[in-house]
C-alpha positions in Angstrom: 0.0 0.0 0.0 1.6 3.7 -1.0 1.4 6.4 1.2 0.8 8.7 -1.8 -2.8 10.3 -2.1 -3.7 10.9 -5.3 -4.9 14.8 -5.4 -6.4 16.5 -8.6 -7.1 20.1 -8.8 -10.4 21.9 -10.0 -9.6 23.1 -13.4 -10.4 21.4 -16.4 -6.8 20.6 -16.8 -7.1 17.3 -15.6 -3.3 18.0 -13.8 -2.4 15.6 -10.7 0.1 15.8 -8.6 0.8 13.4 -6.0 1.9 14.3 -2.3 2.8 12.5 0.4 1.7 12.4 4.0 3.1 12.3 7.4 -0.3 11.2 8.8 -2.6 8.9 7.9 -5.8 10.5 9.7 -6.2 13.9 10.6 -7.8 12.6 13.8 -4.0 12.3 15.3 -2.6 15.4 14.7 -2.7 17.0 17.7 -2.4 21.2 18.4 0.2 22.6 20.9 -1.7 25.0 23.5 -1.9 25.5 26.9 -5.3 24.8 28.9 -7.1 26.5 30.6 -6.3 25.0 34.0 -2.7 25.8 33.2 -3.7 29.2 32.1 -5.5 29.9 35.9 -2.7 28.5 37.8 0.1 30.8 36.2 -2.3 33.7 37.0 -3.1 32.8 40.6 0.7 32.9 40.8 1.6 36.1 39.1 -1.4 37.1 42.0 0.1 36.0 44.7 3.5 37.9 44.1 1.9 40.9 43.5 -0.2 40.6 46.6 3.1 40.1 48.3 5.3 42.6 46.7 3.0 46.0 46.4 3.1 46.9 50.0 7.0 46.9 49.9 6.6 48.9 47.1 4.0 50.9 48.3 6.6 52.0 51.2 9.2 52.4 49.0 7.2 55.2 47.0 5.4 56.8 49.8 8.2 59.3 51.7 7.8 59.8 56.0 10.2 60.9 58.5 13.6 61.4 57.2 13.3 60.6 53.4 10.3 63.3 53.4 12.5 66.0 54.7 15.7 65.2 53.0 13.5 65.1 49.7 11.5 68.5 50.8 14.9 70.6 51.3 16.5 69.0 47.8 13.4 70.1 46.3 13.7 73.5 47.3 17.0 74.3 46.8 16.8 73.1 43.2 14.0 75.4 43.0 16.1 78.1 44.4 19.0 77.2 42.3 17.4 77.3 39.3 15.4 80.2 39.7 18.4 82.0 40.4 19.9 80.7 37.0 16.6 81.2 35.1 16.1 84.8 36.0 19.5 85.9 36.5 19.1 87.4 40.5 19.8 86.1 43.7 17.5 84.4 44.9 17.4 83.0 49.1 16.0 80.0 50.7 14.7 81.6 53.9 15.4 78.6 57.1 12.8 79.5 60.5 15.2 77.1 62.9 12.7 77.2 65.5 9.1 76.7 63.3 10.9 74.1 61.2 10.1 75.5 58.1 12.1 76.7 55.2 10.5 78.6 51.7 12.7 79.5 48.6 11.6 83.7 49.3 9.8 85.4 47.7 7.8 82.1 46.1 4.7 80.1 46.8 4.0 77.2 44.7 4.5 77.5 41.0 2.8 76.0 38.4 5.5 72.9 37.9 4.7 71.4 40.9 7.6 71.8 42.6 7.9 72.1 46.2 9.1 75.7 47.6 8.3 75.7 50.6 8.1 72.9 53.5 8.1 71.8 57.0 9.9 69.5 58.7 8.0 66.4 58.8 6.9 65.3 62.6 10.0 63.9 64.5 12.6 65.4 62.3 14.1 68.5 64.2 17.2 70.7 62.5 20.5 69.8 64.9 22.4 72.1 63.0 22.3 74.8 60.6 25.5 76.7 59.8 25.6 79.1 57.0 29.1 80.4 55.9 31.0 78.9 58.6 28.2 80.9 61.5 25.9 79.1 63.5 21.8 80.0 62.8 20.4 77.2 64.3 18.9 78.9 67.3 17.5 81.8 65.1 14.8 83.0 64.0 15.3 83.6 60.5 18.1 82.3 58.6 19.0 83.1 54.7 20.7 80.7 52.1 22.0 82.9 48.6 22.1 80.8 45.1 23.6 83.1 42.8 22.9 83.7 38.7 26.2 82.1 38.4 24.6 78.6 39.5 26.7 79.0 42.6 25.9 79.6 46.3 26.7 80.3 49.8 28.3 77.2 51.8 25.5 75.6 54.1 25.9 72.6 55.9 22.6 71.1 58.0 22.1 68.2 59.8 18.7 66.6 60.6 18.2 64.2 63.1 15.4 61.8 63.9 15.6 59.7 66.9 19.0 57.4 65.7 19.0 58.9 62.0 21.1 61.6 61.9 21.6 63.0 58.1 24.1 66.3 56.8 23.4 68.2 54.0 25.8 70.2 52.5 25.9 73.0 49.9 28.8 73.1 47.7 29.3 76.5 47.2 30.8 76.3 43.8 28.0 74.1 41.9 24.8 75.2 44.4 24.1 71.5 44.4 23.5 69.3 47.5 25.5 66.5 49.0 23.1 64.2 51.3 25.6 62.3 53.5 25.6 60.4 57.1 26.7 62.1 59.9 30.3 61.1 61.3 29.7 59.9 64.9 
């Protein structure tokens, strides 16, 4: 018995060609697919990680205590820097040691979103605020320059939080901050 089927075509030809099969039935050949028990349990899987792995996220994206403040007072002296650069005048970041607070002057919040003005978040106190080389951090107003020049006065600040203590510093040459532990 041959394995060849004998095919002919529909025009009046009368052409044949013969082909050959791998199969003998097309009841065997079978489809490659997943089912859809397979389907459900790579889905309650993918669930179950992401029901375990948002929250960690969730608290990595949400900023409290230390990271909110540290954030908050990069925030506003990028706003202060560029400001500064942008409209070509001194511009200050105004500290209030003993209210916790500190504002880019003269500014509220601008359109862009950015923060220019904060508060020290609950539990995060200023333990030092020195601003070219003199103490301010018992005063009641205190004044940070950013120049057109993109540079600014040398600041150093430290914020503690029970055992988190962080230092800030200004570089004076580049107006840009350095977030750093604090040497114990």
């Amino acid at each position: 018995m041959s394995n060849k089927w004998q095919v002919t075509s529909d025009e009046s030809s009368g052409n044949s060609r013969a082909t050959s099969s791998c199969h003998s039935s097309l009841v065997t050949r079978h489809r490659h697919a997943f089912t859809l028990i397979e389907i459900m349990i790579v889905v309650a899987i993918v669930g179950l990680i992401a029901a375990m792995g948002i929250p960690s996220m969730l608290l990595t994206f949400r900023k409290e205590g230390m990271r909110k403040a540290l954030s908050d007072v990069n925030d506003v002296f990028s706003d202060a820097r560029a400001r500064a650069i942008l409209q070509n005048q001194k511009t200050a970041v105004v500290f209030h040691p003993v209210d916790r607070s500190f504002a880019v002057e003269g500014g509220g919040n601008t359109k862009s979103g950015k923060i220019t003005s904060a508060t020290l978040p609950d539990g995060v106190d200023f333990a030092m605020l020195d601003i070219n080389l003199m103490d301010f951090s018992q005063s009641d107003v205190a004044r940070v320059f950013f120049y057109p020049n993109g540079t600014s006065d040398e600041m150093t600040l430290v914020l503690h939080s029970r055992d988190d203590w962080r230092k800030i510093t200004l570089e004076f040459s580049t107006g840009l901050t350095v977030v750093s532990d604090v040497d114990k």
